[in-house]
C-alpha positions in Angstrom: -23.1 -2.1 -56.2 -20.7 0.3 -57.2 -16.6 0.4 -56.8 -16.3 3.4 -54.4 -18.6 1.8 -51.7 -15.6 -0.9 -52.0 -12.6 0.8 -52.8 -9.6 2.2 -50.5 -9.0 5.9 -50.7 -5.7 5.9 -48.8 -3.6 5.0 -50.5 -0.1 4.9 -50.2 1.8 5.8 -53.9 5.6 6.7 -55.3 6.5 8.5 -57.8 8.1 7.4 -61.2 11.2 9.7 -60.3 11.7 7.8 -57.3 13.9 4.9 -56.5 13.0 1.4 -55.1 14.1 1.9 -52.0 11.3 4.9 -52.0 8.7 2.4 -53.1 9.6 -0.4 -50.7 9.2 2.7 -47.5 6.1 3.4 -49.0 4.9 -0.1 -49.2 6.6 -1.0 -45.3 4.8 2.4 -43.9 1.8 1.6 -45.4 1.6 -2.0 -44.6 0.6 -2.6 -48.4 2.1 -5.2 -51.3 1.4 -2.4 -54.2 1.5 1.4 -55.2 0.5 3.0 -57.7 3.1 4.7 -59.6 2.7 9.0 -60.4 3.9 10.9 -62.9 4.7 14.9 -62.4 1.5 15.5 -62.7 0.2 13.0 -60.3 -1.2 10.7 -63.3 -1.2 7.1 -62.7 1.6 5.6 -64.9 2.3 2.3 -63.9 2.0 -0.3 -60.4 4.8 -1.5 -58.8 4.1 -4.7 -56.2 6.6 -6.1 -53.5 7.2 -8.8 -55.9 8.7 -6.4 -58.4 10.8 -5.1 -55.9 12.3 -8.1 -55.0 12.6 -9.1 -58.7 14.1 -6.3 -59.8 16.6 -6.1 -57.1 17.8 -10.0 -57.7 18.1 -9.7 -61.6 19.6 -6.4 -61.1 22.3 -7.2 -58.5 22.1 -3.7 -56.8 20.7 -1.6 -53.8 17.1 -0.5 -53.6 18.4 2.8 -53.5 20.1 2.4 -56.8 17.1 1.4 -59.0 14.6 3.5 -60.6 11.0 3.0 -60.1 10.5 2.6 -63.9 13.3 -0.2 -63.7 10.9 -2.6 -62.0 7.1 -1.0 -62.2 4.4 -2.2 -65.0 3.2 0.4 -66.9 0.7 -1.7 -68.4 -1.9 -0.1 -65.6 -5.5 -1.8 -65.6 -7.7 0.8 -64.0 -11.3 1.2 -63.4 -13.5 4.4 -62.4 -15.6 5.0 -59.3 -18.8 4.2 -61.5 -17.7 1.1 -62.6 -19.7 -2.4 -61.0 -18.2 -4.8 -58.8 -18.8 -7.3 -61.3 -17.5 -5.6 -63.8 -14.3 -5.1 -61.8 -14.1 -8.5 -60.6 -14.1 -9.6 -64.3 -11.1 -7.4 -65.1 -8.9 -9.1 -62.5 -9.5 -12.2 -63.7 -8.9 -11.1 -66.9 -5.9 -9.6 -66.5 -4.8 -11.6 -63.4 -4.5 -8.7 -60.9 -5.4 -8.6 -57.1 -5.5 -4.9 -57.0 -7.0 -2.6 -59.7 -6.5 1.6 -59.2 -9.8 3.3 -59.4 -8.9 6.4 -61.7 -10.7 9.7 -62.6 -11.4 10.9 -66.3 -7.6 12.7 -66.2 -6.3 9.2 -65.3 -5.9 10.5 -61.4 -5.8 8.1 -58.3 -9.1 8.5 -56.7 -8.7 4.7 -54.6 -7.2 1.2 -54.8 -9.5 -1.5 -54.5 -8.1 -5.1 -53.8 -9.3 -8.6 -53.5 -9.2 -8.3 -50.2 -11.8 -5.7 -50.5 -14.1 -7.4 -52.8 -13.5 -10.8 -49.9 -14.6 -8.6 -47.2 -17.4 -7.1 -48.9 -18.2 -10.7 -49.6 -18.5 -11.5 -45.5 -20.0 -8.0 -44.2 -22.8 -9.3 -46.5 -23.3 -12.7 -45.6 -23.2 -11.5 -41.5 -26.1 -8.7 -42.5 -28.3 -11.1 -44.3 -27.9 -13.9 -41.8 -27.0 -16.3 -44.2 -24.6 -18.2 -46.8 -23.5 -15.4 -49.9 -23.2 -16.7 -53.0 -19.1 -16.5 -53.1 -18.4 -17.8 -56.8 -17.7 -14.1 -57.7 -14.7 -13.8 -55.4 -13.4 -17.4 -54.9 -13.5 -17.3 -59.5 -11.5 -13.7 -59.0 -9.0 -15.8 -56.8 -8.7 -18.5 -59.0 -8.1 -16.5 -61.9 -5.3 -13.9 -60.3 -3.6 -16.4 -58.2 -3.2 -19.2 -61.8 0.4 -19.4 -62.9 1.0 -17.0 -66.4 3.3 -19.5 -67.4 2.3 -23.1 -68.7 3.6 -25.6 -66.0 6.2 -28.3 -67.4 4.5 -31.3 -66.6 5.7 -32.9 -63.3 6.0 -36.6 -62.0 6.2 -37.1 -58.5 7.2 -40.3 -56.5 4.0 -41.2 -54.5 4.9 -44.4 -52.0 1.6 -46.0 -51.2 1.7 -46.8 -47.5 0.1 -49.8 -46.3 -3.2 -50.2 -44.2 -2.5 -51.2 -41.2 -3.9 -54.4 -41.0 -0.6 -55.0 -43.3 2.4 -53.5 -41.2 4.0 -56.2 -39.1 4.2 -55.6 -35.2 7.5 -55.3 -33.6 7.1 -59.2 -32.7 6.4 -60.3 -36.5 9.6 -58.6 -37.8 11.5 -60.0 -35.2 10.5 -63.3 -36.0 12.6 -65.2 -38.5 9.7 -66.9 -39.6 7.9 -64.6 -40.8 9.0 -62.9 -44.3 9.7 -59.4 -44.8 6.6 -57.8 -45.8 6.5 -56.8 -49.5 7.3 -53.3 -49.9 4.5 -51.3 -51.6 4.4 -50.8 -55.8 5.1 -47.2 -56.6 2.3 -45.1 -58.8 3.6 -42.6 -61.2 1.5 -39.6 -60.5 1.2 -36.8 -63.3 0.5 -32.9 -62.1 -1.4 -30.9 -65.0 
């Protein structure tokens, strides 16, 4: 199957002489987390996402209306063409760790957005017209991949109380009586995240 049977084709986009604040209207009228970013010419130059938004606007310490699209948008674009294979796409975002790749002509010219959302629901409208389970891996390995921290993870240690069965927690009677010892409070495990 081929990208432009999946892909969006309106799509909301700002302009690289635009501000933020531009970008963010954009993204609010549009009900979207990413544009792509144009050029004079209407060549795709970079993507800008919500998150870069908000970034940019908390390391910067200024209005939305203040900062240049440039400021905050990656010009580092990872595009593919209406030709290209879902597969082949969905290999890219993992690659690359994108959830939405701009489908570009040969002058480098927005011709649709597809997401991971798309390639999701493409995933379902096929399972409910064969009748049966779809093989997933494809999208649920494209989630993993986008959605796995960039950054190495310091390693973590949690406190993890081990709470007793039940057949070991005293009834109210038991720890009223003086009798009966306090029960012995549980060993806790040093647990490791990686």
């Amino acid at each position: 199957m081929k990208i432009e049977s999946l892909m969006t084709t309106d799509v909301r986009v700002c302009f690289a002489s635009g501000s933020l604040a531009d970008a963010a209207r954009a993204m609010w009228e549009g009900d979207c987390g990413c544009v792509p970013v144009l050029d004079e010419d209407t060549r795709v130059v970079g993507m800008l996402t919500d998150r870069d938004i908000c970034m940019a606007a908390w390391t910067q310490g200024r209005p939305l209306a203040e900062l240049s699209v440039p400021s905050a948008m990656s010009a580092k674009v990872i595009a593919c063409k209406c030709g290209d294979r879902v597969e082949d796409v969905e290999e890219l975002m993992r690659q690359h760790q994108v959830r939405r790749v701009p489908v570009l002509d040969v002058d480098g010219r927005l011709e649709g957005l597809v997401s991971l959302a798309d390639l999701a629901g493409e995933a379902q409208r096929e399972m409910f017209r064969l009748q049966r389970d779809v093989e997933g891996l494809g999208v649920a390995t494209t989630l993993a991949a986008v959605t796995r921290s960039r950054q190495p993870r310091p390693e973590t240690e949690l406190k993890v109380e081990l709470i007793p069965e039940k057949s070991e927690v005293p009834t109210k009677a038991e720890r009223k009586s003086p009798s009966q010892a306090a029960p012995a409070r549980p060993e806790r495990s040093k647990v490791t995240l990686g």
